[in-house]
C-alpha atoms as a printed R data frame, in Angstrom:
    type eleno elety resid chain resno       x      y        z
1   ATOM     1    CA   UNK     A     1  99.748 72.300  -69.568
2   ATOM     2    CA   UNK     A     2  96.234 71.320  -69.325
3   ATOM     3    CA   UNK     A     3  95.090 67.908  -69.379
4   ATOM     4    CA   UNK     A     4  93.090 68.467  -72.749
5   ATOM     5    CA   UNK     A     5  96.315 69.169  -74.149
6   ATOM     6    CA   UNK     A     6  98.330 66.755  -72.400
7   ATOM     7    CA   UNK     A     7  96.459 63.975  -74.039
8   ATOM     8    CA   UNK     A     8  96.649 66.093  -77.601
9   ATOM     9    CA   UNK     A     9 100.255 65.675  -77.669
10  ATOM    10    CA   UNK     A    10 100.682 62.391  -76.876
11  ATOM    11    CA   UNK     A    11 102.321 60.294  -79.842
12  ATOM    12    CA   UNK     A    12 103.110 56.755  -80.733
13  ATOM    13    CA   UNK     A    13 106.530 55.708  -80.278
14  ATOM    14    CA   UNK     A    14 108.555 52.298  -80.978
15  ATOM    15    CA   UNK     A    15 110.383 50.832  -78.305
16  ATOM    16    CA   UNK     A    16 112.234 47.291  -77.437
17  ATOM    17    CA   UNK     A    17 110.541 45.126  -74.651
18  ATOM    18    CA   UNK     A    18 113.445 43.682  -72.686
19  ATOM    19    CA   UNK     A    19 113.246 39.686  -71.793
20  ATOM    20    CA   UNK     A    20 111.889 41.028  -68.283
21  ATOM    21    CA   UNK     A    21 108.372 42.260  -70.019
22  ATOM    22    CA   UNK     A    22 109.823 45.615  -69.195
23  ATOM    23    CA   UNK     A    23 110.012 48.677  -71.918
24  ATOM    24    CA   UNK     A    24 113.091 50.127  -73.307
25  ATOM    25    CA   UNK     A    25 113.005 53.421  -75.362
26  ATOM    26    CA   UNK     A    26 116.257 54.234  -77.437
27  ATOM    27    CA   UNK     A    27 118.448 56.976  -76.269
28  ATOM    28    CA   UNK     A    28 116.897 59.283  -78.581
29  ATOM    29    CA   UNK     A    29 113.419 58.881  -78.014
30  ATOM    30    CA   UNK     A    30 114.098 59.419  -74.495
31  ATOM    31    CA   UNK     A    31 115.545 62.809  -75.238
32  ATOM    32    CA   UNK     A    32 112.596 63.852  -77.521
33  ATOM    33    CA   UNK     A    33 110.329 62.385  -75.164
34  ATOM    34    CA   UNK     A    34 111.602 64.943  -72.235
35  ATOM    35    CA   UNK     A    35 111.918 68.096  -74.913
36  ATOM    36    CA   UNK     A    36 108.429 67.650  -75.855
37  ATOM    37    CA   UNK     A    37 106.660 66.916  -72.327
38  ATOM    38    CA   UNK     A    38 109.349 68.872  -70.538
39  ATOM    39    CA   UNK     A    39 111.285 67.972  -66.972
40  ATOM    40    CA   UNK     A    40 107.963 68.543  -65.093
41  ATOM    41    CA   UNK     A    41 105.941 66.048  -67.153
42  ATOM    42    CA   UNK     A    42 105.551 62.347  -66.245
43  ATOM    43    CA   UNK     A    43 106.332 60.197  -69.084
44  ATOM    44    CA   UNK     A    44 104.262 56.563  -69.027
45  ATOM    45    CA   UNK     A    45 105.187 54.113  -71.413
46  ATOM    46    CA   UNK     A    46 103.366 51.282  -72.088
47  ATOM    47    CA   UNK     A    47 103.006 48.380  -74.215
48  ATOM    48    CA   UNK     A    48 100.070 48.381  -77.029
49  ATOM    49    CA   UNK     A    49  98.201 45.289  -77.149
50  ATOM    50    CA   UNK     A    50  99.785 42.656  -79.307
51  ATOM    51    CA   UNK     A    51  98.571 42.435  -83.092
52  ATOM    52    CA   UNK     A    52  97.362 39.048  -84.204
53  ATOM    53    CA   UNK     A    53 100.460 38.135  -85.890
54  ATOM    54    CA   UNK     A    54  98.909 37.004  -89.351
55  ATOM    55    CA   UNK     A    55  97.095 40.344  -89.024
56  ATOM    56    CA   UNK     A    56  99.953 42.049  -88.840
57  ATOM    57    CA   UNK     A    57 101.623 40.213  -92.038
58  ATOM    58    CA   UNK     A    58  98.826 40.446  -94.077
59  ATOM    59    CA   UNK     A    59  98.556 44.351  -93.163
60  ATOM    60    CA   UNK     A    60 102.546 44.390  -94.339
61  ATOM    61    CA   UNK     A    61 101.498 42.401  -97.541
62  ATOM    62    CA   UNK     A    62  98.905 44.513  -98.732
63  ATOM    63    CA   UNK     A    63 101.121 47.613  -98.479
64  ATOM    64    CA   UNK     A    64 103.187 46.073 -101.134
65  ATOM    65    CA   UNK     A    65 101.012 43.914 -103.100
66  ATOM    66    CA   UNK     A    66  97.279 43.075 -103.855
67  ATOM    67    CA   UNK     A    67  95.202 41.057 -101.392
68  ATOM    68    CA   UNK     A    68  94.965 38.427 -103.563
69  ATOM    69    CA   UNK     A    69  98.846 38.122 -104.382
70  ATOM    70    CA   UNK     A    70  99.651 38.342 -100.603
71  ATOM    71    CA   UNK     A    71  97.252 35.234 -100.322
72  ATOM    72    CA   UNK     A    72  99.175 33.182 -102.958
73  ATOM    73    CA   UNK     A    73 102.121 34.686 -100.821
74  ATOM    74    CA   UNK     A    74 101.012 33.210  -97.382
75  ATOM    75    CA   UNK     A    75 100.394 29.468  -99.344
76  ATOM    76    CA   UNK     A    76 103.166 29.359 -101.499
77  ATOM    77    CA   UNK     A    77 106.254 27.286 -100.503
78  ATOM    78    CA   UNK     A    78 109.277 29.402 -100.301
79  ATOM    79    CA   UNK     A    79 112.826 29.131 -100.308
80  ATOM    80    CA   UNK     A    80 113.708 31.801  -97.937
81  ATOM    81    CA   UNK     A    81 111.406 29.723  -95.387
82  ATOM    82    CA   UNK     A    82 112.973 26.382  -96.406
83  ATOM    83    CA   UNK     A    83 110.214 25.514  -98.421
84  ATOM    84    CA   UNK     A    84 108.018 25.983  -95.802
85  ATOM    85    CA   UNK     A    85 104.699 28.798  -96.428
86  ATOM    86    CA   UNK     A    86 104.860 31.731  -94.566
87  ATOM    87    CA   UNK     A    87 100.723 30.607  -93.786
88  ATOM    88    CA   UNK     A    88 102.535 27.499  -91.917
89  ATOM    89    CA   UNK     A    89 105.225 29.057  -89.463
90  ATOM    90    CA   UNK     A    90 102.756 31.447  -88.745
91  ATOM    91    CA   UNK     A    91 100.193 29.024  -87.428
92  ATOM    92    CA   UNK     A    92 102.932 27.128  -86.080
93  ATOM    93    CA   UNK     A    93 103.806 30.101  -83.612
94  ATOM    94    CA   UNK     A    94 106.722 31.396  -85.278
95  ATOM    95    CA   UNK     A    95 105.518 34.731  -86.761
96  ATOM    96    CA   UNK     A    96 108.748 36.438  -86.323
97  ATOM    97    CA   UNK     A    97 110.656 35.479  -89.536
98  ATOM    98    CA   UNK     A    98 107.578 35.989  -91.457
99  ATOM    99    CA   UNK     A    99 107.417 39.329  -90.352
100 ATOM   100    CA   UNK     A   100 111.183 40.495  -90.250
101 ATOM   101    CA   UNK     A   101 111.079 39.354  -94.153
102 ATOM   102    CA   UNK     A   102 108.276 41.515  -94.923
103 ATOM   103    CA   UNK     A   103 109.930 44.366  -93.405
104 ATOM   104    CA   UNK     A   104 113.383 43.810  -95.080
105 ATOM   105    CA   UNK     A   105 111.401 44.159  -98.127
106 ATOM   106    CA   UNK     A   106 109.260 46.942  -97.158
107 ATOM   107    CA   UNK     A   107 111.872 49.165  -96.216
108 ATOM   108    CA   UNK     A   108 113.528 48.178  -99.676
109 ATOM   109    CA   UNK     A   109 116.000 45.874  -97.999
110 ATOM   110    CA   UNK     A   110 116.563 42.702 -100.297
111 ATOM   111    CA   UNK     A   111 117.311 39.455  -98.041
């Protein structure tokens, strides 16, 4: 395979990054991994560069809701937070919740 195409075929893939930094695909994306670059490929994985968290929720919130709803969102006081606004925790440094919500209810999961 030539290089050209090497870099062609190259996809995007999600993986979990162990509490060592290190990167963990699932079982199955290994396996797809080797089918599609075959035994005598090297597969690298590497981490993307991490997302400015209220980046990332606002890019969630707009792909279910206008801009300016998902800015009444991010201020409003909610339950599910405690009371707290989703703006808040994620200035605070805790993202995470925020953005495991939004994508319960993107994926049509109701929490």
């Amino acid at each position: 395979m030539s290089k050209t195409n090497l870099f062609d075929s190259m996809q995007t893939c999600v993986v979990k990054v162990r509490k060592d930094g290190s990167l963990s695909p699932s079982r199955r994306v290994r396996e797809q991994l080797r089918r599609r670059a075959g035994d005598e490929q090297k597969i690298v994985m590497r981490r993307l560069q991490p997302q400015d968290p209220l980046a990332q929720v606002r890019k969630i919130l707009h792909s279910l809701v206008t801009p300016a709803e998902a800015e009444r969102w991010l201020h409003a006081p909610l339950a599910i937070f405690e009371g707290h606004c989703p703006i808040d925790l994620i200035n605070d440094g805790e993202p995470l919740h925020v953005i495991e919500i939004l994508e319960c209810l993107e994926e049509g999961s109701y929490v």
